[in-house]
C-alpha positions in Angstrom: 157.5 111.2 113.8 160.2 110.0 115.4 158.8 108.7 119.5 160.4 110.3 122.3 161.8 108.2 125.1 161.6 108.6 129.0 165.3 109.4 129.1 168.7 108.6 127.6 167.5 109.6 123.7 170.9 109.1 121.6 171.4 111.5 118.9 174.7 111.0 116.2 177.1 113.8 115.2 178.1 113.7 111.8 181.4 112.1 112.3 179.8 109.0 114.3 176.6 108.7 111.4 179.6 107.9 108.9 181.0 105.7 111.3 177.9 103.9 112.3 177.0 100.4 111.0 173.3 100.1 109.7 171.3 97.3 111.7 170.7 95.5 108.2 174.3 95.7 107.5 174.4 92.8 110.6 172.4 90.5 108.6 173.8 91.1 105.3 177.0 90.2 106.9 175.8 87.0 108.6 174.5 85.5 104.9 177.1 86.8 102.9 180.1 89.4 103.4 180.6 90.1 99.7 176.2 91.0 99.5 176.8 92.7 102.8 179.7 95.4 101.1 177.7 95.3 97.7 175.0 96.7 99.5 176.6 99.2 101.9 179.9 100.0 100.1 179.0 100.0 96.5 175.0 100.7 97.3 174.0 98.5 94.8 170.4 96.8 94.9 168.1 94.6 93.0 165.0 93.3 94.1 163.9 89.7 93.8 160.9 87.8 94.8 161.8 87.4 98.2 162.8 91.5 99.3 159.5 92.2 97.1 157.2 90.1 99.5 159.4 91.4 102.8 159.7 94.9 101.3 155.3 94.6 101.5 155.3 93.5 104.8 157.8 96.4 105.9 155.3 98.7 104.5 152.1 97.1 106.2 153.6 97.6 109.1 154.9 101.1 109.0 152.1 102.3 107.7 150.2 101.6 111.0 150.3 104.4 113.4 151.3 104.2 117.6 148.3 102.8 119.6 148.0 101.4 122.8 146.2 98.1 123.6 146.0 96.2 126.7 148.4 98.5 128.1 150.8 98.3 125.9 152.0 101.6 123.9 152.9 100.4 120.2 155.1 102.6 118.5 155.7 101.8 114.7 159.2 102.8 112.5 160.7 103.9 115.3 164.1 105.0 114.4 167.0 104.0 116.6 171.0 104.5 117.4 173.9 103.6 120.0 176.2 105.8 119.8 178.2 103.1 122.2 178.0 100.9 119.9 177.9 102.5 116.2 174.8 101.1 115.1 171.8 102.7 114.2 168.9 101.7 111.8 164.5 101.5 112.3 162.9 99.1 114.6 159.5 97.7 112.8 158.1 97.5 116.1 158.5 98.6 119.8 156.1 97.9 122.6 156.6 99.9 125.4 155.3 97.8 128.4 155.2 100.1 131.6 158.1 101.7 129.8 160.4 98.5 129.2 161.1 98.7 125.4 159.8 95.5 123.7 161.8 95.5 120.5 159.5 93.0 117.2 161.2 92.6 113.7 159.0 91.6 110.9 160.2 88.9 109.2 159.2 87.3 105.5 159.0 83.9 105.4 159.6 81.2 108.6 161.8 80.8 111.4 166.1 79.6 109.9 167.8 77.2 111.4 170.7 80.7 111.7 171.2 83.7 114.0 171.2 86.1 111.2 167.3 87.6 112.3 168.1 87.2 116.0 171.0 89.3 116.1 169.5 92.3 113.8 166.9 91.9 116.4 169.5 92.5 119.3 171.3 94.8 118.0 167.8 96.4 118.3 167.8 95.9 121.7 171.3 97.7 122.4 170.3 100.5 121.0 166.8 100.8 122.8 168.6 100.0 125.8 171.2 102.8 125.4 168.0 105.5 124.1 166.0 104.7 127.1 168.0 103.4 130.0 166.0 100.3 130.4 167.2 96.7 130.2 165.6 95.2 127.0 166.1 91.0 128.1 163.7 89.8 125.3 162.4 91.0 121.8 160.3 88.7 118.9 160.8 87.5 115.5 157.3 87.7 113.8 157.3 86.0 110.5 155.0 86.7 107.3 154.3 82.6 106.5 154.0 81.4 109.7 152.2 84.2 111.3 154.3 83.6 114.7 156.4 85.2 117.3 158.9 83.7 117.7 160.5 85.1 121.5 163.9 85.8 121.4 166.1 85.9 124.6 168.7 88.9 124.2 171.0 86.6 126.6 175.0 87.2 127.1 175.8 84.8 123.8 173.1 86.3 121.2 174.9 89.8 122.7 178.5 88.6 122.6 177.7 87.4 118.8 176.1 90.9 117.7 178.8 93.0 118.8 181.6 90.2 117.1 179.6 90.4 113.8 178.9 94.1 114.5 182.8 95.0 114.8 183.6 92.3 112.0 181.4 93.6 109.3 182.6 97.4 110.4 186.2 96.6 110.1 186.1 95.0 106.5 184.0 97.8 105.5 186.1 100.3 106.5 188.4 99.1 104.2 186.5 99.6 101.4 187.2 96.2 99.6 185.2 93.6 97.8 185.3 90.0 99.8 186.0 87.2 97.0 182.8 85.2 96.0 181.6 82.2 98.3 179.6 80.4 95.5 176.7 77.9 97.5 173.6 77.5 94.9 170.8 77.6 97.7 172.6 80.9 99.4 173.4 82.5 96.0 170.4 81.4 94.0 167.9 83.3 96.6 170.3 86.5 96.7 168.5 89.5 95.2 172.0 90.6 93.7 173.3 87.1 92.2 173.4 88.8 88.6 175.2 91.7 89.8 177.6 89.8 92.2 178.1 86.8 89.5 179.5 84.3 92.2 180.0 81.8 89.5 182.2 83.6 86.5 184.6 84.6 89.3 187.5 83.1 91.4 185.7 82.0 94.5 186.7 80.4 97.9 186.5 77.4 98.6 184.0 75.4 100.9 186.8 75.4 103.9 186.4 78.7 104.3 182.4 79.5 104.4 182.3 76.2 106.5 185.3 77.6 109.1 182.6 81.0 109.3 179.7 78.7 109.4 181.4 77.0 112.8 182.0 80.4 114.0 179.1 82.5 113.3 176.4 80.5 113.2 175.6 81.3 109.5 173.5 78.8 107.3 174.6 76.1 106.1 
């Protein structure tokens, strides 16, 4: 069931669910733009090792149902949208702390040295923001290996950076094209869709360009 907030709930006509980005979509984009419009173009998928251990950890957690604890209301799966901002998606976790929306992503693995978890994360917080009228400054990264929180300012850059990859990843979508291969073993080799993609039997980019969006982004290296 999906929570209902104090004030400022945000539902999507038709016309702005086509034109609204998925909050995954962010992330996808960040690592790769060619996985990014595999995934939400051509909606193909392949699990691998690594979305099999997150996809658990996603399910651990939405099976738990809303509780409160120290005062805290803890809503699980909570599904969220800006209409502002064309995104929409599910938050894994939302504290609501004397109403303040705490956003919490799950997270396999351990902290990266990128931005690609911190801005799904604020993204998060745009949209809880825009459903409930509240400032949302801060959210967490919890991560499977570590078992962490890892605190996560939503400050003016992390915001300024969602909304850049946010309208970036919208506007090559839109145009319903492939992006050329970036071929990097370490990225490509832990991709869940390397055998569908095939990086390596096509004509990729070279290294100027994924370092140039590196610089830029904030992507890993």
């Amino acid at each position: 069931m999906t929570p209902t907030y104090p004030k400022g709930s945000v539902s999507l006509s038709l016309s702005e669910v086509d034109s609204s980005l998925p909050l995954s979509a962010l992330q996808h984009w960040l690592f790769c733009p060619r996985q990014c419009a595999l995934i939400h173009v051509e909606r193909v998928w392949a699990d691998n090792r690594f979305t099999a251990e997150g996809r658990i950890l996603h399910e651990r957690t939405d099976e738990g149902r809303p509780e409160s604890r120290d005062g805290i209301r803890i809503l699980r799966a909570v599904q969220i949208a800006s209409a502002l901002h064309g995104l929409h998606g599910v938050a894994d976790v939302v504290e609501m702390r004397g109403g303040i929306p705490y956003p919490v992503e799950y997270k396999r693995g351990r902290p990266k040295a990128h931005r690609a978890d911190e801005v799904q994360l604020c993204a998060q917080g745009l949209c809880l923001e825009e459903m409930t009228g509240h400032a949302v400054p801060e959210g967490a990264l919890f991560y499977g290996t570590t078992r962490r929180r890892k605190l996560v300012p939503l400050d003016a850059g992390l915001r300024d950076l969602t909304l850049t990859v946010a309208a970036e990843a919208r506007a090559a979508m839109s145009t319903g094209m492939l992006p050329q291969p970036v071929y990097e073993a370490r990225r490509c080799g832990a991709c869940s869709i390397h055998d569908l993609c095939r990086p390596q039997g096509q004509r990729a980019l070279g290294a100027s360009w994924l370092m140039g969006r590196i610089s830029r982004a904030g992507v890993p290296e």
